[in-house]
C-alpha positions in Angstrom: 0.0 0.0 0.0 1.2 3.5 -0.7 -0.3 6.3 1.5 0.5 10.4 0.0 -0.4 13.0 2.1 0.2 16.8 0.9 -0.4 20.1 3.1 -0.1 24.1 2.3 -0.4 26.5 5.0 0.0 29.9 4.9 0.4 32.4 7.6 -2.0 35.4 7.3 -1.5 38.7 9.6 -4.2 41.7 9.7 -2.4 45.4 9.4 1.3 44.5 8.2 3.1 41.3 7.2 3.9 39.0 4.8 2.9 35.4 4.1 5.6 31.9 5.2 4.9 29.2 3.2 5.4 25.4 4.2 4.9 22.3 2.5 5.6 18.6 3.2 5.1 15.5 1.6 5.5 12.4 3.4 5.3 9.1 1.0 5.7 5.0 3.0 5.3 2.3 0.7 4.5 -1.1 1.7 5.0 -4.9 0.7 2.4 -6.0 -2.1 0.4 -9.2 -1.5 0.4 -11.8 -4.1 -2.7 -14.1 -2.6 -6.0 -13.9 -3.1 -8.6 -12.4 -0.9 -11.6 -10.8 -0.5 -12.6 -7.6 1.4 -15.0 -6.3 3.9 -15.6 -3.1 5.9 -13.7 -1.7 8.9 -14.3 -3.1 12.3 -15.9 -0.5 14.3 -16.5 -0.9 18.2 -17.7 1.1 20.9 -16.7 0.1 24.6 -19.0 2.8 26.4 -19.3 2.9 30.6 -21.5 6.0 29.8 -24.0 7.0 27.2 -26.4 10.3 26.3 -28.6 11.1 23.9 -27.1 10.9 20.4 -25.5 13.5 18.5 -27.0 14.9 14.9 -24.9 13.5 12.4 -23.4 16.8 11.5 -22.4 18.0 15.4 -18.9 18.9 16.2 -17.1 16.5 17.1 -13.7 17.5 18.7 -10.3 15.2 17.3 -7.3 15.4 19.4 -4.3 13.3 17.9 -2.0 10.9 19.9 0.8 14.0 20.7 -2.1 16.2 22.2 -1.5 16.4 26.2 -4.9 19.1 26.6 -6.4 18.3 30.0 -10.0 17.7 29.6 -12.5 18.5 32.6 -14.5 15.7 31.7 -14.1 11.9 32.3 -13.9 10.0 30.0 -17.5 7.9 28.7 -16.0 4.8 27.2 -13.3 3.9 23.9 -14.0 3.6 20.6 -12.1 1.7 18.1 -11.6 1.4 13.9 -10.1 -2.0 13.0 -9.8 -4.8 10.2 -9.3 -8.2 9.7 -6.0 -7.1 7.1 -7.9 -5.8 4.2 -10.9 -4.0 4.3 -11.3 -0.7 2.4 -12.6 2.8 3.0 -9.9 3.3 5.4 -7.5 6.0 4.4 -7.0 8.0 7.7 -9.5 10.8 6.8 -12.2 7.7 6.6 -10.8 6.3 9.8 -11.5 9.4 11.4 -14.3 9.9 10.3 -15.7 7.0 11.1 -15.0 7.5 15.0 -16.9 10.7 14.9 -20.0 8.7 13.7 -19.0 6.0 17.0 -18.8 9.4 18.7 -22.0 11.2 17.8 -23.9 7.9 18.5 -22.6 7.9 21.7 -23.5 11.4 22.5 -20.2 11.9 22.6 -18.2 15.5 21.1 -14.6 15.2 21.8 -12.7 11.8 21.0 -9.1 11.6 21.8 -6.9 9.4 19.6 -4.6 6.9 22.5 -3.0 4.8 19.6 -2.3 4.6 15.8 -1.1 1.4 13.1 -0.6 2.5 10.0 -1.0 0.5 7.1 1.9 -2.0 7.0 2.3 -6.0 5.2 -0.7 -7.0 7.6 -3.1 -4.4 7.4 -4.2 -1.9 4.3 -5.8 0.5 6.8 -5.0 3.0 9.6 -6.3 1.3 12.4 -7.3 3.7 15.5 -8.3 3.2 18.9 -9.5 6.5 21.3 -11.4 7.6 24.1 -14.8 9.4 23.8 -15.7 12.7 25.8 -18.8 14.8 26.6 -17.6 18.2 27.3 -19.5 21.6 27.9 -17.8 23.4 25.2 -15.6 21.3 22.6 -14.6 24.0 20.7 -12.1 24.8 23.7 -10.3 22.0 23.1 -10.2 22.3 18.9 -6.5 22.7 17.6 -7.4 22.6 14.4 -10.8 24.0 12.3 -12.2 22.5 9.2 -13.9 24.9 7.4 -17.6 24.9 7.5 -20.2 27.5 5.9 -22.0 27.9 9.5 -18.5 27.6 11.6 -17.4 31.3 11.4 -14.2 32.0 13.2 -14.4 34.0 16.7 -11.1 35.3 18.5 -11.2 32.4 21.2 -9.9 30.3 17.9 -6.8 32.8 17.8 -4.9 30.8 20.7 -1.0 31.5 19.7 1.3 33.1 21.7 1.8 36.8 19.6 4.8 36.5 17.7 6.1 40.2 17.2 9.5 39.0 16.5 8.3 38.0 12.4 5.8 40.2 12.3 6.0 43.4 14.4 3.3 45.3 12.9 0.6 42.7 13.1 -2.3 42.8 14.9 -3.6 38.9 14.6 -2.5 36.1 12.5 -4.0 33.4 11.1 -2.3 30.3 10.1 -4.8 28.2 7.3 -4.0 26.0 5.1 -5.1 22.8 2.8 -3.9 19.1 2.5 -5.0 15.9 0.2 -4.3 12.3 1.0 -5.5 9.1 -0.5 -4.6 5.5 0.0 -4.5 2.6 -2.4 -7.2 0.4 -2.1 -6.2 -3.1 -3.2 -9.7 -3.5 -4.3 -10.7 -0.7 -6.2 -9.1 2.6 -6.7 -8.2 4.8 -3.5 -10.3 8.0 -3.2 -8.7 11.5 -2.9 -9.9 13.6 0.2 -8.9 17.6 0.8 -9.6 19.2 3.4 -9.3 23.0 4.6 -7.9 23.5 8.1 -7.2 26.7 10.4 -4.3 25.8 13.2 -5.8 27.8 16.2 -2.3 27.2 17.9 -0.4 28.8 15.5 -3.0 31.9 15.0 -3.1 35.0 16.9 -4.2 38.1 18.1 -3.1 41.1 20.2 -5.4 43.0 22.8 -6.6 45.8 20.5 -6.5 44.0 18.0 -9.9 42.0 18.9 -12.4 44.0 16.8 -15.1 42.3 14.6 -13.7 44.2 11.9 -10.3 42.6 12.0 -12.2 39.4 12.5 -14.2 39.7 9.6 -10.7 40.2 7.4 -9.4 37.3 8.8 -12.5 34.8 8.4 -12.2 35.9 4.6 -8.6 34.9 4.9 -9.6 31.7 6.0 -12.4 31.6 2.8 -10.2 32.4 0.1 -8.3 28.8 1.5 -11.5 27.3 1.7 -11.7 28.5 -2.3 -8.6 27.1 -3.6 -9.5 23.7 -1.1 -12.4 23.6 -3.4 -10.7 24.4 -6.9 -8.1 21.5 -5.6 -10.6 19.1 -5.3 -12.1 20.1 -8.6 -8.9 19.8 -10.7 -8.3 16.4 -8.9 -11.4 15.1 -9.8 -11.5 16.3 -13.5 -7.9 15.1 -13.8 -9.1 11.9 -12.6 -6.8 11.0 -9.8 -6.5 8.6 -8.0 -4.7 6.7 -5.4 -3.2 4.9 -8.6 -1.5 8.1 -10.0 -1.5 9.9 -7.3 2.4 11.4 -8.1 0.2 13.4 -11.1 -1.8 15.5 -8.9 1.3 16.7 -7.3 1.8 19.4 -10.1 -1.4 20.2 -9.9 -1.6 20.7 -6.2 1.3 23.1 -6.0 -0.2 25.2 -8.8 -3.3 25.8 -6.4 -0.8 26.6 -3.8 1.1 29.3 -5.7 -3.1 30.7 -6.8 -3.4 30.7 -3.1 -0.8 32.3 -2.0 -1.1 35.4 -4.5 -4.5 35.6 -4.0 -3.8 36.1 -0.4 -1.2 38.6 -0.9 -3.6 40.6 -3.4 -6.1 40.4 -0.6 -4.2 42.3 2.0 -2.3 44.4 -0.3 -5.6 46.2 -1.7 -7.7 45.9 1.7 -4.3 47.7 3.2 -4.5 44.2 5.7 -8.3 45.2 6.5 -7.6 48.6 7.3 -9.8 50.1 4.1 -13.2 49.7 4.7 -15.2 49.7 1.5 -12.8 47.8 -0.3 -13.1 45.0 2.3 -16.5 44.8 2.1 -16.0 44.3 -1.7 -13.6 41.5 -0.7 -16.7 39.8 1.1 -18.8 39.9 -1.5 -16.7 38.7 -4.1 -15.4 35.7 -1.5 -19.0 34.8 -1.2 -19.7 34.6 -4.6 -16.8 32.3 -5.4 -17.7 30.0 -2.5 -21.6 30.2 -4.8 -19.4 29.5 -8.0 -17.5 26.2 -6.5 -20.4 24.5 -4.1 -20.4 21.3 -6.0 -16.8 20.8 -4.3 -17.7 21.8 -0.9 -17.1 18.0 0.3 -15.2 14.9 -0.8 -18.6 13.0 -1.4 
């Protein structure tokens, strides 16, 4: 099995600074299998001591990875786990992950916290996860990262980072957003490719006076023009018709929509004067809104 995963993120500030690009590609290739088999769907299991009334199926559910030490003032209402028997499909990561927040929202559950990881190796063609399952007051205190959603708008408790005045000492906030695709062959059908659109609330920022709703309204658009380009990657993908089987093809394509990205960030805040001119913000808006309109087919990886 081959698993590709891509990411862009950009660092936005409001009111003076310039954008740091970073991009990584991490590529693992595993032994091929010469038997014969068949396949089946991932193992999914819920061990709960605790249960409330179940969750819509589009609530927030809160994922923290393995590294994430955040103390939760909750206990903890049972484990959930994603398995296989060695080669079921649907289970890139992003499905494995997906799959414990449906566990999760059945449960009643809206934070899940991932305790232990396999990666696909000669045994297994899946990620196999195992986590525990919270019920919190507010799980949007514990997010670390946001994937974009139309009724999700950004508010300044999202801006978590310590200010960092050192890179960019004239900026008021910062927000760190970015995109990433991943796919993973399926050895029974070709492997799907998933983007998503992400903002790192530990790496984003604001200062004191800098907690206005107009400077929050610049950088949700900030955040929207990513969303954009996540959308016009996904499009491109699709019509180039990639796939986990030529997946090394969508790799021009993908930094393409990165370079698009990052100019149309930089043309953003170079004619808003980083948010600080009004009317031609609110043009911004309009014209972000429009283009989110023009590219809803690609909203999601369905």
């Amino acid at each position: 099995m081959i698993f590709n995963k891509f990411k862009y993120f950009i660092k936005a500030s409001s009111l003076g600074s310039l954008f740091t690009v970073t991009t990584k590609r991490k590529l693992s290739t595993y032994l091929l299998l010469t038997f014969i088999f068949t396949a089946c769907a991932p193992k999914l299991k819920s061990n709960l001591n605790q249960s409330f009334t179940p969750l819509s199926q589009n609530a927030l559910v809160v994922v923290l990875d393995i590294t994430d030490d955040q103390i939760i003032a909750s206990k903890n209402i049972g484990e959930l786990k994603a398995v296989d028997n060695g080669f079921s499909e649907n289970c890139t990561y992003y499905e494995t992950v997906e799959n414990l927040k449906r566990l999760a929202r059945a449960a009643g559950a809206n934070l899940i916290r991932i305790t232990k990881q396999k990666n696909p190796d000669k045994w297994s063609t899946c990620h196999r996860l195992w986590a525990e399952a919270f019920k919190v007051e507010n799980p949007q205190a514990y997010e670390t990262h946001i994937e974009w959603r139309a009724d999700r708008k950004l508010t300044w408790d999202d801006f978590k980072g310590e200010p960092d005045l050192e890179n960019f000492p004239e900026a008021l906030a910062v927000t760190n957003s970015g995109f990433s695709y991943e796919t993973g062959i399926n050895l029974f059908k070709k492997g799907k490719v998933f983007v998503k659109s992400m903002f790192n609330t530990n790496l984003s920022w604001v200062l004191p006076q800098g907690r206005t709703d107009f400077i929050l309204r610049h950088e949700q658009v900030h955040f929207d023009i990513t969303e954009i380009y996540s959308r016009k990657l996904r499009k491109e993908l699709a019509d180039a018709g990639i796939t986990s089987e030529n997946i090394t093809k969508g790799k021009p394509i993908f930094d393409r929509i990165s370079i698009q990205l990052q100019k149309r960030q930089d043309k953003y805040d170079r004619e808003t004067k980083r948010g600080s001119k009004q009317e031609t913000q609110e043009n911004w808006e309009a014209i972000i809104e429009i283009e989110l309109a023009k590219y809803d087919l690609y909203k999601t990886n369905d």
